[in-house]
MDTraj code that builds the backbone (N, CA, C; nanometers):
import mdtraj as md
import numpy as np

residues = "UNK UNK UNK UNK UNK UNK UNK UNK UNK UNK UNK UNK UNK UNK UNK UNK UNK UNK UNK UNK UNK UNK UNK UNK UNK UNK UNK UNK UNK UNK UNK UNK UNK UNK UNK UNK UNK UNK UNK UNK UNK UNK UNK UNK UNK UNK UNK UNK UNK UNK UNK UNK UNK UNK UNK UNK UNK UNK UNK UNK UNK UNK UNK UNK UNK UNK UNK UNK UNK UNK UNK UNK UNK UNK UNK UNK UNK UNK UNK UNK UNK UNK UNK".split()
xyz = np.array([
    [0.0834, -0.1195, 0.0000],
    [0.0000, 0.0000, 0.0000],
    [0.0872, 0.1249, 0.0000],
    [0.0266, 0.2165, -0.0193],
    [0.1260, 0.3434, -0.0464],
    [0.0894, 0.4671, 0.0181],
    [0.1604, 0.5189, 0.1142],
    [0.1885, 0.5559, 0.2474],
    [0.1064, 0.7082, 0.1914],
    [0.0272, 0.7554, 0.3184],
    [-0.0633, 0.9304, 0.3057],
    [0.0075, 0.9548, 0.2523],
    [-0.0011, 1.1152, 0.1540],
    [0.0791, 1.2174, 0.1128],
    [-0.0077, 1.3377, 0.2428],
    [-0.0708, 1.2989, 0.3199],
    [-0.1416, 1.4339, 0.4473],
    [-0.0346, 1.4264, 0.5178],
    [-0.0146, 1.5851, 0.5361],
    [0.0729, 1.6623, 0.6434],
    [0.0165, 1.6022, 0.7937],
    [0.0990, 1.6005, 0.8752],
    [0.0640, 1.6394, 1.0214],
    [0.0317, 1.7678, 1.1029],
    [0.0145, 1.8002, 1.1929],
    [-0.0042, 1.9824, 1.2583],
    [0.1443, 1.9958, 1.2256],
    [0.2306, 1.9206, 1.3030],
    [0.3835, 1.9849, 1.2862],
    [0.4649, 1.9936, 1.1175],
    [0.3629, 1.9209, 1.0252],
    [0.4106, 1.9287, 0.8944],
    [0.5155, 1.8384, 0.8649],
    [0.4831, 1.7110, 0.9151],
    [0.5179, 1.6426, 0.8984],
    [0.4380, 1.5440, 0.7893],
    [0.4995, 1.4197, 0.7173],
    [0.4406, 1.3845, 0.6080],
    [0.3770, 1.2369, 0.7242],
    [0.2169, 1.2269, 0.6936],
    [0.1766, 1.1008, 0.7440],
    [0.2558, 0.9550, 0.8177],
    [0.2068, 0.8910, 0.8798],
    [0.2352, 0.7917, 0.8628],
    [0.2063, 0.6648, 0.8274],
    [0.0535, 0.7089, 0.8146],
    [-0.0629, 0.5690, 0.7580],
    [-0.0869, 0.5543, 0.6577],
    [-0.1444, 0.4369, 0.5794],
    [-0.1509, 0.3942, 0.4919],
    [-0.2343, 0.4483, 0.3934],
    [-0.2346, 0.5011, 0.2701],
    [-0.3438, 0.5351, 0.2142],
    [-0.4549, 0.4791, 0.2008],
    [-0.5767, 0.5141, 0.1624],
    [-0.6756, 0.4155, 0.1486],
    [-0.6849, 0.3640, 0.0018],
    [-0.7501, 0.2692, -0.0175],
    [-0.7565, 0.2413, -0.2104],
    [-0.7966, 0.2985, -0.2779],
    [-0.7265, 0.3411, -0.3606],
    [-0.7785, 0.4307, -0.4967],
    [-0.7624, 0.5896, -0.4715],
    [-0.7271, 0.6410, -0.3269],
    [-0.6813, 0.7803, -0.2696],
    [-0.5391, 0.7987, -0.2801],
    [-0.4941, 0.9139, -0.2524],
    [-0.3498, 0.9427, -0.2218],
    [-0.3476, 0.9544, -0.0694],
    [-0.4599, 0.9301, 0.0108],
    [-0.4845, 0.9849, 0.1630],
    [-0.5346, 0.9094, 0.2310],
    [-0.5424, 0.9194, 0.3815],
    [-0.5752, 0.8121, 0.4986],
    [-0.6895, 0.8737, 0.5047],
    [-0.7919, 0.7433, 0.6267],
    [-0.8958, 0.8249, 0.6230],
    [-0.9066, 0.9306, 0.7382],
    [-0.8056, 0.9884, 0.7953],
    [-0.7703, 1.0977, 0.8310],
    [-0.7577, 1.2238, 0.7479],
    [-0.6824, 1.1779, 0.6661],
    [-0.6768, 1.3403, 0.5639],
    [-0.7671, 1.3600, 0.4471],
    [-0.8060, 1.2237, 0.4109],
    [-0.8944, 1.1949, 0.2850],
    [-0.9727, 1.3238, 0.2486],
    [-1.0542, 1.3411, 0.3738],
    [-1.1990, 1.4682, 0.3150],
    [-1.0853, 1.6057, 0.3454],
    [-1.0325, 1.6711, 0.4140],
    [-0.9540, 1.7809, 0.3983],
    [-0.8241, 1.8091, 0.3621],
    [-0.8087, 1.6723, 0.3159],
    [-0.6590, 1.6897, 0.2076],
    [-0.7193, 1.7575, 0.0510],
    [-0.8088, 1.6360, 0.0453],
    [-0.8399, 1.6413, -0.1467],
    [-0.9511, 1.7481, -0.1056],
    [-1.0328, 1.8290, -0.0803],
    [-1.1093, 1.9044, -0.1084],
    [-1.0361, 2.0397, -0.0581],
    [-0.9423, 2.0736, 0.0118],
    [-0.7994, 2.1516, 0.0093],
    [-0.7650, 2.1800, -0.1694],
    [-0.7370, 2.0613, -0.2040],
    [-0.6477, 2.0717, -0.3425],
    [-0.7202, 2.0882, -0.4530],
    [-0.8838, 2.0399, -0.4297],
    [-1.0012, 2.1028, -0.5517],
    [-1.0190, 2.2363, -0.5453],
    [-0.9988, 2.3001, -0.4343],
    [-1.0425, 2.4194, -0.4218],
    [-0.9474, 2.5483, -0.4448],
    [-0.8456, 2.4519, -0.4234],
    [-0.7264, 2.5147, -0.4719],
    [-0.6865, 2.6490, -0.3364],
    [-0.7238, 2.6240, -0.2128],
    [-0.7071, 2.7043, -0.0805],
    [-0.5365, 2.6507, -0.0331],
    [-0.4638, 2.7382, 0.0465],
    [-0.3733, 2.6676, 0.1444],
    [-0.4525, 2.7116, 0.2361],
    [-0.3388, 2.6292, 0.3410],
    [-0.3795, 2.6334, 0.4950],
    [-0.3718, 2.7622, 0.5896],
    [-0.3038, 2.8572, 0.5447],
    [-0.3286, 2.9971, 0.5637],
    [-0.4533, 3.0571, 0.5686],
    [-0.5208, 3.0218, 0.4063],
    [-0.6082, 3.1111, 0.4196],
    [-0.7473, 3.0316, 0.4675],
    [-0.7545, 2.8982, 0.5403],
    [-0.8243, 2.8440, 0.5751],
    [-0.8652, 2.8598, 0.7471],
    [-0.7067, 2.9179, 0.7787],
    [-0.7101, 2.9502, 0.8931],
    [-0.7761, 3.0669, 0.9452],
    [-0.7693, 3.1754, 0.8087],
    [-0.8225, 3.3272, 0.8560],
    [-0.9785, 3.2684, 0.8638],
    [-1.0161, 3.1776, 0.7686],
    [-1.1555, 3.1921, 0.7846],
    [-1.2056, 3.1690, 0.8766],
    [-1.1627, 3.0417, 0.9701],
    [-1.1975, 2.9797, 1.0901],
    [-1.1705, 3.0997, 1.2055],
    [-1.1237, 3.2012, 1.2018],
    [-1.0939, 3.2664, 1.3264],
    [-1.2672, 3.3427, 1.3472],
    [-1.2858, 3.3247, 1.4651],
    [-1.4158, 3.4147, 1.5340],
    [-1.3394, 3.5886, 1.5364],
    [-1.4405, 3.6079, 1.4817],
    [-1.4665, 3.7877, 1.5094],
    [-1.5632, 3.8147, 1.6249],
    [-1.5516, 3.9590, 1.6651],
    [-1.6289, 3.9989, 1.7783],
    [-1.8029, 3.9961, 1.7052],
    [-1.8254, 4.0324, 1.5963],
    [-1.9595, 4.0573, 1.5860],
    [-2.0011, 3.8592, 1.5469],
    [-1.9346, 3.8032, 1.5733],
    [-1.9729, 3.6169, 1.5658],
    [-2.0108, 3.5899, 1.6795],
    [-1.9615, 3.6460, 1.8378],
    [-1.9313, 3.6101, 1.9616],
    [-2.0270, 3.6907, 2.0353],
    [-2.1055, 3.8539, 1.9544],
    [-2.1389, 3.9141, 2.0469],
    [-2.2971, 3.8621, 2.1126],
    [-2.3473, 3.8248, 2.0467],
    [-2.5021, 3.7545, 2.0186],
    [-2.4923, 3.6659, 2.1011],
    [-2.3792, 3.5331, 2.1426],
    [-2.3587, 3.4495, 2.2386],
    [-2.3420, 3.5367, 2.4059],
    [-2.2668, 3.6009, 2.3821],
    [-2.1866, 3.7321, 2.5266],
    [-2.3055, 3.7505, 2.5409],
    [-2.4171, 3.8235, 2.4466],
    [-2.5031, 3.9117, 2.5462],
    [-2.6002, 3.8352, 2.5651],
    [-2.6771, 3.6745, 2.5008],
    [-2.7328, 3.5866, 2.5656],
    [-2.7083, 3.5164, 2.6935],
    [-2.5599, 3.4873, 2.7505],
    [-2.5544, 3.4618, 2.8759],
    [-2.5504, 3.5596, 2.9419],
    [-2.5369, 3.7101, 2.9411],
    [-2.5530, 3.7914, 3.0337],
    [-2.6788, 3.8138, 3.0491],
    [-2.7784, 3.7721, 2.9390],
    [-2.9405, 3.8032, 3.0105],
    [-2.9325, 3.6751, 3.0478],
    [-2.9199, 3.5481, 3.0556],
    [-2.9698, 3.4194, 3.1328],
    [-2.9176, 3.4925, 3.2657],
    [-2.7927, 3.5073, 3.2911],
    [-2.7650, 3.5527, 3.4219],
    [-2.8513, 3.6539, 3.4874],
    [-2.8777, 3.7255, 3.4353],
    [-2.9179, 3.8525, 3.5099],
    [-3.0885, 3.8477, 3.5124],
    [-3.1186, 3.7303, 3.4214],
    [-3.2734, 3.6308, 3.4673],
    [-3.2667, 3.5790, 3.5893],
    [-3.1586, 3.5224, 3.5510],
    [-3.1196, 3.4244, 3.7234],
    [-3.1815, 3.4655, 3.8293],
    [-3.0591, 3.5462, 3.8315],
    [-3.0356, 3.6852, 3.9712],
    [-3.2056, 3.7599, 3.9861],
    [-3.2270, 3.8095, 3.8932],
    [-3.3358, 3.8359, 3.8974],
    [-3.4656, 3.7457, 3.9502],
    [-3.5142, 3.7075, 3.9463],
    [-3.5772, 3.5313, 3.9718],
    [-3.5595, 3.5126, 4.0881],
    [-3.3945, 3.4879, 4.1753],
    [-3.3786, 3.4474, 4.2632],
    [-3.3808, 3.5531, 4.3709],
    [-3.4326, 3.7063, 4.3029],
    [-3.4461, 3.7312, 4.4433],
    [-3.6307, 3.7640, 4.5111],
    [-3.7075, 3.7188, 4.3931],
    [-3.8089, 3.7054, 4.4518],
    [-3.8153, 3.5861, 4.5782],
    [-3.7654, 3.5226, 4.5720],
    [-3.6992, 3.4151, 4.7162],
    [-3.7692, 3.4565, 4.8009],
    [-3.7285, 3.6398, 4.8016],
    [-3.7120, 3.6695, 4.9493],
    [-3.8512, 3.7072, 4.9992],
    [-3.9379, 3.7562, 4.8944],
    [-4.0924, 3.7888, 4.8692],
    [-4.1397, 3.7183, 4.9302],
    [-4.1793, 3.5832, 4.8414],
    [-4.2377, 3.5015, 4.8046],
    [-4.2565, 3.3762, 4.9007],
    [-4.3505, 3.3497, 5.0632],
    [-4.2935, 3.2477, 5.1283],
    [-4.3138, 3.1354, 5.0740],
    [-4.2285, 2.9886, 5.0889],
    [-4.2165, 2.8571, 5.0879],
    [-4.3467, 2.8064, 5.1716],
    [-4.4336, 2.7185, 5.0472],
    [-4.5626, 2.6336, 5.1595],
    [-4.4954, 2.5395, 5.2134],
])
top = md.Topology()
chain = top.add_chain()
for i, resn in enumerate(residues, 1):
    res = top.add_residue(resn, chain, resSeq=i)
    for name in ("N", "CA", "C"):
        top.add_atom(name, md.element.get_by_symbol(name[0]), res)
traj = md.Trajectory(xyz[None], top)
């Protein structure tokens, strides 16, 4: 059989076996060859994956209202007696 042509993180060349009829393991198989159709490196695959603030802000300000539901909520506690 004839050994990955997929990099490792450290860029190193594989060590597993290809699969039949691929140049790739089934580790690199789906983001080796659709890498090389698309004709992307790993640079610019990386910018895409990075989170921006307006990706994150919609999450941030949903747990600050669960919280401040919370808090809120919990201090009718003090109202409200236990039957």
């Amino acid at each position: 059989m004839a050994r990955c042509e997929g990099t490792t993180r450290s860029g190193a060349q594989c060590k597993l076996d290809a699969r039949p009829g691929s140049r790739f393991c089934h580790l690199h198989g789906g983001a080796e060859e659709d890498a090389e159709m698309r004709g992307t490196d790993a640079e610019a695959e990386a910018v895409e994956d990075t989170l921006e603030w307006e990706d994150i802000f919609p999450l941030f300000l949903a747990g600050v209202a669960a919280a401040g539901l919370i808090f809120f909520l919990r201090s009718f506690g003090r109202w409200i007696p236990r039957p």
